[in-house]
C-alpha positions in Angstrom: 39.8 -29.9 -92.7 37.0 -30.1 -90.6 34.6 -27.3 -89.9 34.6 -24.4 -86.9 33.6 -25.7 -83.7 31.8 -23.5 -81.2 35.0 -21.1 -80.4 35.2 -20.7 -83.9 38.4 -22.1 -84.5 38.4 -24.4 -87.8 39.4 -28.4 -86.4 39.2 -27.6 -83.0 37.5 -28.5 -80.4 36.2 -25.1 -77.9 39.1 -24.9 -75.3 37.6 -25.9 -72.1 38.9 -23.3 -69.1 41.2 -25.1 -66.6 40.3 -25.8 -62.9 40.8 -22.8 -60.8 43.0 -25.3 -58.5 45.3 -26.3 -61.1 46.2 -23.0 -62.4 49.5 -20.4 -61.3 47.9 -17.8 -59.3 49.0 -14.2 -60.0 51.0 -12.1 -62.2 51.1 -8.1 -62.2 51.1 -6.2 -65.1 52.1 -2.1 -65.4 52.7 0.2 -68.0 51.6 -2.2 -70.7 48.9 -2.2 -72.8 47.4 -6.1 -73.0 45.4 -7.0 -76.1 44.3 -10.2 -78.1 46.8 -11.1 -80.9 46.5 -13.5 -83.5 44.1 -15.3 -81.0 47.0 -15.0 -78.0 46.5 -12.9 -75.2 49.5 -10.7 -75.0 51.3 -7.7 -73.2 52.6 -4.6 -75.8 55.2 -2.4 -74.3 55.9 1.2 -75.2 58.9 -0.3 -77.6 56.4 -2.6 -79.3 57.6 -5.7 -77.5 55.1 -8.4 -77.2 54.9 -11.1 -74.3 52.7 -13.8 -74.4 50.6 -14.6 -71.1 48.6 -17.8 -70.7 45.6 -15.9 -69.4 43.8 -19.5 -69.2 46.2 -21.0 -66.9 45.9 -17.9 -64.4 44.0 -17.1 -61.6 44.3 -13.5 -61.7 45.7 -10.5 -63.6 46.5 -7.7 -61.1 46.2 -4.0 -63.6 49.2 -1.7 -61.9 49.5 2.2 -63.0 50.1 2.2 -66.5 48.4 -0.7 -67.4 45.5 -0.5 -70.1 43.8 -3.4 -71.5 41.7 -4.0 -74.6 37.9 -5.0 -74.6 38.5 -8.4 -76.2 41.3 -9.0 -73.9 38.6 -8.5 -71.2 36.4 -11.0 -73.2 38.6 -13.4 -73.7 39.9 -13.3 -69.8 35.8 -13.5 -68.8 35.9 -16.7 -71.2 38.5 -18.3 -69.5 37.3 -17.5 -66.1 40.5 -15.3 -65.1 40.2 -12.8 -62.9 41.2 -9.1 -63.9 41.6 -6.6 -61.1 42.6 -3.2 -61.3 45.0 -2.1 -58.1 47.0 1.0 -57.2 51.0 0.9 -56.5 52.3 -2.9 -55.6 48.6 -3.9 -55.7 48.2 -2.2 -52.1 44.8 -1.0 -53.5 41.7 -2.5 -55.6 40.1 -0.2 -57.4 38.0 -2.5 -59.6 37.5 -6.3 -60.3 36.1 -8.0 -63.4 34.2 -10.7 -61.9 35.5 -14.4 -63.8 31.9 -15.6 -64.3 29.3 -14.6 -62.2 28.3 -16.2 -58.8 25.5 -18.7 -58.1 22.2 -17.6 -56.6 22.1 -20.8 -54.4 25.6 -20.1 -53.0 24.6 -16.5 -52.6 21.6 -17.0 -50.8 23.9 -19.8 -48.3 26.0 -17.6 -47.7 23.7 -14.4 -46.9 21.7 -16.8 -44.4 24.7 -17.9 -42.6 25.3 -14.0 -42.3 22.3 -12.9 -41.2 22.0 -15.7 -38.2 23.7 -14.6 -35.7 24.2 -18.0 -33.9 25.8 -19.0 -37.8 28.0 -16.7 -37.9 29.5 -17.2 -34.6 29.7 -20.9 -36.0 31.2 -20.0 -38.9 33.6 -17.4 -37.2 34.5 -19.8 -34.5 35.7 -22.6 -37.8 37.8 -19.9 -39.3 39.3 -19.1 -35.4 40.8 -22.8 -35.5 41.9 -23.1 -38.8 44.0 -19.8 -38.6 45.3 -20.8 -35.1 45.2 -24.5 -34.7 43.4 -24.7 -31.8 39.9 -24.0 -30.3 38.8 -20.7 -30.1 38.0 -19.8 -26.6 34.3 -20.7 -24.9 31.3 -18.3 -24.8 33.0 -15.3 -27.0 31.5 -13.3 -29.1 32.4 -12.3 -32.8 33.2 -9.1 -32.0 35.2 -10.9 -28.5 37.2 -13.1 -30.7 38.0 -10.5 -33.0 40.0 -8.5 -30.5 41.6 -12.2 -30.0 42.6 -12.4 -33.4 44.3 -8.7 -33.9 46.2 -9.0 -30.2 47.6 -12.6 -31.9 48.8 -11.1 -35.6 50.2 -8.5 -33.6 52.4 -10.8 -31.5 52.9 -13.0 -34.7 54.2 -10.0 -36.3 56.6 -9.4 -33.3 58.1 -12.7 -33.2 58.8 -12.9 -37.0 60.1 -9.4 -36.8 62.9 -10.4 -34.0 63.4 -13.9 -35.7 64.1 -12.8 -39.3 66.2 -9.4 -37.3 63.9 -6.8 -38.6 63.8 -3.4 -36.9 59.8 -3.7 -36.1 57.5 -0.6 -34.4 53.4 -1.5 -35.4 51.8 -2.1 -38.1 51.2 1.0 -39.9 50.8 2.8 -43.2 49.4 5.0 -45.7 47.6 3.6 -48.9 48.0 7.8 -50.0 51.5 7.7 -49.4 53.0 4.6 -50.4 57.0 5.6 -50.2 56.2 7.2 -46.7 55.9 3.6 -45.3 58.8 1.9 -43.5 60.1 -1.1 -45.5 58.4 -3.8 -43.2 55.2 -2.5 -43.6 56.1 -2.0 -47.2 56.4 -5.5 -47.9 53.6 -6.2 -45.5 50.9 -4.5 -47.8 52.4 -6.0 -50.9 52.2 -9.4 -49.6 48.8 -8.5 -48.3 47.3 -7.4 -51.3 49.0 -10.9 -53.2 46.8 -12.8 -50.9 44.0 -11.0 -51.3 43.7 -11.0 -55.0 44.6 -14.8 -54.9 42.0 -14.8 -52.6 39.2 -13.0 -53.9 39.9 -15.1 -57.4 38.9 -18.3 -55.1 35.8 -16.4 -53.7 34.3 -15.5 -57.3 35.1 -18.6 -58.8 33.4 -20.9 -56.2 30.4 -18.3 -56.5 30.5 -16.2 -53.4 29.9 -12.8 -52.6 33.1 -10.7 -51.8 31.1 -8.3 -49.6 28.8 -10.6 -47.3 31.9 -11.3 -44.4 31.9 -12.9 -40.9 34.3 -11.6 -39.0 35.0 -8.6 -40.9 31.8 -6.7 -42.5 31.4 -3.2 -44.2 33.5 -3.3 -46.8 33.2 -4.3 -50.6 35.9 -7.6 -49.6 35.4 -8.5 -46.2 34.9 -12.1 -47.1 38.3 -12.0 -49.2 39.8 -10.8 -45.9 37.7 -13.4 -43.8 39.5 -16.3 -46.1 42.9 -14.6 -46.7 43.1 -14.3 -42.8 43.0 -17.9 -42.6 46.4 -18.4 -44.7 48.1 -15.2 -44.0 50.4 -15.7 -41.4 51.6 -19.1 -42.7 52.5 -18.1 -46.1 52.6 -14.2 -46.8 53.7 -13.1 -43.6 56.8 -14.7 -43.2 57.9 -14.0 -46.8 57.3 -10.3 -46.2 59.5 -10.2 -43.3 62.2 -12.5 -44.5 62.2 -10.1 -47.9 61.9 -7.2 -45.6 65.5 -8.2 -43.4 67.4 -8.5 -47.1 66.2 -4.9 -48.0 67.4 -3.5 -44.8 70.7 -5.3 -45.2 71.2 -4.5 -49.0 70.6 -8.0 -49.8 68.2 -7.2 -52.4 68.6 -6.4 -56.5 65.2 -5.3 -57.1 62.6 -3.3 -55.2 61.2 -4.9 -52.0 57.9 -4.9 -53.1 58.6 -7.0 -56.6 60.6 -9.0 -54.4 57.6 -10.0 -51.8 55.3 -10.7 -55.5 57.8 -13.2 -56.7 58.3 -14.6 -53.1 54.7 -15.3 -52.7 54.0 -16.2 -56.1 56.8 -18.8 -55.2 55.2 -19.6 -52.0 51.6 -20.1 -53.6 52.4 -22.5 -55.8 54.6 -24.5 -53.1 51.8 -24.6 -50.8 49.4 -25.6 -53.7 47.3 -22.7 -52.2 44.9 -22.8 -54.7 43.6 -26.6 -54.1 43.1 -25.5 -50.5 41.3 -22.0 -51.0 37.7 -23.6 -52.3 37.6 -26.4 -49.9 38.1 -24.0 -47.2 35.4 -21.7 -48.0 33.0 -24.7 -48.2 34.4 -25.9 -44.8 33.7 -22.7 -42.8 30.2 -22.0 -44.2 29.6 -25.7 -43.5 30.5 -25.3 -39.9 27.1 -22.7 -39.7 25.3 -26.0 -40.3 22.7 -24.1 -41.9 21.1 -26.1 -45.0 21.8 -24.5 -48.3 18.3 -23.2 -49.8 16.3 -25.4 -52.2 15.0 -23.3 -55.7 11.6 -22.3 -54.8 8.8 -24.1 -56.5 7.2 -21.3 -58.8 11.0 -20.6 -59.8 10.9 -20.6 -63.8 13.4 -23.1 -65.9 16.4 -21.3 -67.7 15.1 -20.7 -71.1 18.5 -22.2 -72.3 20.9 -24.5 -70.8 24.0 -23.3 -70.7 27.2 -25.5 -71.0 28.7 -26.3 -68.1 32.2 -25.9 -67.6 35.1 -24.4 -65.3 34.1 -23.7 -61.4 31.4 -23.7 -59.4 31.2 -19.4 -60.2 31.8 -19.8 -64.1 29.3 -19.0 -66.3 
């Protein structure tokens, strides 16, 4: 038998992590406690039962209430460049994310610049306007302008899939502090959402972005996950949510409405391929600020060691 290779496993080769595009995207864990097993990554219930998950083929693990999780099954998830993120009830809050790898300076600094000029990020706004919509956003609007656009459109997009799929529909509204208080449209709304958003945010990391630095929303620790989710939302997430939300009202459904919208749009991802389409539409928007990504400066000093390189763009 041949010696240990550089993972340490005797005869084999170091796994190499798999292509954030060709990977499933989400799965939700609560009330589990996940830990590294005889080299597996696996999920321990209360009653001792042990499931398997292929953390390497995953874009994300979303942690629910009740989930804990081991330090060397946050190693080995860093390793493999899968996403761990810690969320409230149906994921319709993020408490915490373990970044899959680190971003890249050069990326960071692109993406700051396109931020900080304001012509940019009208640019870069304007790109995202005519991806959402299919069209051309209007002439000589501003960010803040086609904003208003934007939320005056979802709402009538939320109208129309509300009388198509026969959903009894009043605004969009809820309470992240109440989660039962919510009417079951919006209900299935936020799960949806947050879906999105952690497939989302898994894409932003791994192609070595900053989550925080957004163009048409700012302030918040994931405007740019909601900048790129935007972009996909009403086309995949939305129409599931309603279409699961007209079952519930109709007793239609065996499960809660919420785990219903997670296995829809886990269904839906991987129909779409959403995940091949995430990364290139990142680089397409910032590309439309036609801003040059910076150069290293000259006095910058060499890594002391090269790293392997492997995974995404974000990996380490």
């Amino acid at each position: 038998m041949s010696g240990a290779g550089k993972g340490g496993l005797p005869g084999l080769a170091p796994p190499k992590p798999i292509p954030l595009k060709d990977r499933a995207s989400l799965i939700f864990v609560e009330r589990a406690q996940l830990d590294v097993l005889d080299g597996a990554f696996v999920a321990v219930n209360a009653d001792g039962t042990r499931t398997q998950i292929p953390v390497g083929g995953l874009a994300g693990i979303m942690l629910e209430p009740g989930a804990r999780i081991s330090h060397a099954a946050v190693s080995l998830a860093a390793r493999v460049g899968t996403l761990i993120t810690w969320v409230g009830e149906a994921g319709v809050r993020l408490y915490s994310s373990g970044q899959p790898g680190g971003a890249r300076a050069d990326r960071l600094l692109w993406q700051a610049s396109l931020a900080l000029n304001d012509d940019a990020r009208l640019r870069v706004v304007r790109e995202m306007y005519k991806l959402r919509f299919k069209e051309e956003p209007p002439a000589r609007r501003s960010v803040d302008q086609l904003r208003g656009i934007e939320g005056a459109r979802v709402r009538e997009g939320y109208a129309l899939l509300a009388a198509q799929y026969g959903v009894s529909w009043k605004r969009r509204a809820y309470d992240r502090k109440d989660w039962d208080g919510s009417d079951i449209p919006n209900r299935c709304l936020s799960a949806a959402t947050a879906c999105l958003h952690g497939l989302s945010e898994a894409a932003v990391l791994a192609a070595g972005y900053a989550p925080a630095v957004g163009f048409l929303h700012s302030g918040k620790p994931l405007s740019f996950v909601y900048d790129v989710a935007d972009i996909f939302k009403m086309e995949t997430v939305v129409p599931e949510a309603f279409r699961i939300a007209a079952k519930a009202e109709k007793g239609r459904l065996d499960m809660t409405p919420d785990r219903a919208v997670r296995l829809a749009c886990r269904d839906r991802f991987r129909k779409e391929r959403l995940l091949e389409r995430i990364i290139p539409t990142i680089e397409q928007v910032l590309s439309a600020g036609n801003l040059p990504r910076p150069e290293p400066p000259p006095e910058a000093v060499p890594v002391a060691f090269e790293d392997e390189t492997f995974g995404d763009p974000g990996h380490r």
